[in-house]
N, C-alpha and C positions, 0 to 999 in steps of 0.2 A: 672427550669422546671415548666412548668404552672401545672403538679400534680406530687404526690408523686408517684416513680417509683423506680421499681429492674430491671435488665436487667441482665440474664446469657447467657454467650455465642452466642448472637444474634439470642438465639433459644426457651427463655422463656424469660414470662415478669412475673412480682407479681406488681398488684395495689391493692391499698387499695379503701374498697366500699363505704368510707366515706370519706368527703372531710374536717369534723370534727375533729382538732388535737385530742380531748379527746376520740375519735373515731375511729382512722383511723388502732388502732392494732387489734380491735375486730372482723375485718374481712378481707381480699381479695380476688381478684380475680388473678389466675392463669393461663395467657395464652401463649398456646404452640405454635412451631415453625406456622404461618400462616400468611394472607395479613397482620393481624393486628402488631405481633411480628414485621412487619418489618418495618409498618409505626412509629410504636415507637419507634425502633431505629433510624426509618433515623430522626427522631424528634428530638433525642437525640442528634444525631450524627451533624444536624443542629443549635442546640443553643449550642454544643460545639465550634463549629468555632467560632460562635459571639462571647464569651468569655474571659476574659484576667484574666491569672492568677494574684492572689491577689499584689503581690509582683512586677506585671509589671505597678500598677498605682503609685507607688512609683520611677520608674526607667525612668516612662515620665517627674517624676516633676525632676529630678536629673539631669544634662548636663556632665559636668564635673567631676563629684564626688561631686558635693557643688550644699546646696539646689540653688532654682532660687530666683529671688528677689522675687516672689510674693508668696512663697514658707511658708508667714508667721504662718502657723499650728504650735504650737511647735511638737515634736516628739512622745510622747504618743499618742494624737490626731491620730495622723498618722494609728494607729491599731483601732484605732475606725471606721475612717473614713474608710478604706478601707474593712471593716468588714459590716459597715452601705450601702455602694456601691454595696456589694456579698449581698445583700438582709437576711444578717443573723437576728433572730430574739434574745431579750433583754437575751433570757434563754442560748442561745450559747453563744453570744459574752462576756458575765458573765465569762461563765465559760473561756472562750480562756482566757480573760483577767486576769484568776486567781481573779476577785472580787466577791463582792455578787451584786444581780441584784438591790440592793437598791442604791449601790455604784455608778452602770452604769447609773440609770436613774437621780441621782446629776450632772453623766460626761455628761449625755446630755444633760439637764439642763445649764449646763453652758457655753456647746457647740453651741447650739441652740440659747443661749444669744449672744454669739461673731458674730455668723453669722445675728442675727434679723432675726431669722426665726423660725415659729409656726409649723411647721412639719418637718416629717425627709426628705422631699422629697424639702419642700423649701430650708434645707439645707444644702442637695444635690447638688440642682441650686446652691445655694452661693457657695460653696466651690471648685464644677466648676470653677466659674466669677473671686475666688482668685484664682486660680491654684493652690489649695490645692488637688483635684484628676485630 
């Protein structure tokens, strides 16, 4: 979602009035069933279709049961990368992983090396180009 969003029953929404993570609990806005409620869901309701659950970028690289040949990520990799794909940030994917956030940013670190890429988004591209996602 391009912002942080609650939706109840298709009939409220709750946003936050700061686009500021250190920010964003100290206030919102609360709006009730009207045009807007509904443009926010069909908003919702629109980048849900685009979406694939986490566990289906795993299930493209798989054919048979047996990774593919270009499949070369080992399998921890695997939960990063599909973590780094859902746009989660260094403080979630930490915790999913069960590591501390000093541990993640070594795995990307060495991640990032394997792919020769200087951002998360270069490699993103890389790991496309391998059919790693």
């Amino acid at each position: 979602m391009p912002v942080k969003l609650v939706i109840a029953d298709r009939r409220r929404a709750l946003l936050p009035l700061s686009t500021r993570a250190d920010r964003m609990m100290d206030s919102a806005v609360l709006v009730r069933h009207s045009a807007l409620t509904d443009a926010l869901v069909a908003l919702f309701e629109q980048l849900w279709e685009r979406g694939a659950p986490l566990g289906a970028m795993d299930a493209a690289r798989i054919g048979d049961g047996a990774p593919s040949a270009s499949a070369g990520a080992p399998a921890p990799d695997d939960a990063l990368l599909a973590m780094l794909a859902a746009g989660l940030k260094d403080e979630a994917i930490a915790r999913q992983l069960r590591i501390s956030e000093r541990s993640l940013r070594r795995r990307m670190s060495v991640l990032l090396g394997r792919l020769a890429a200087t951002s998360r988004f270069q490699a993103g591209v890389q790991a496309v180009r391998r059919g790693w996602l």
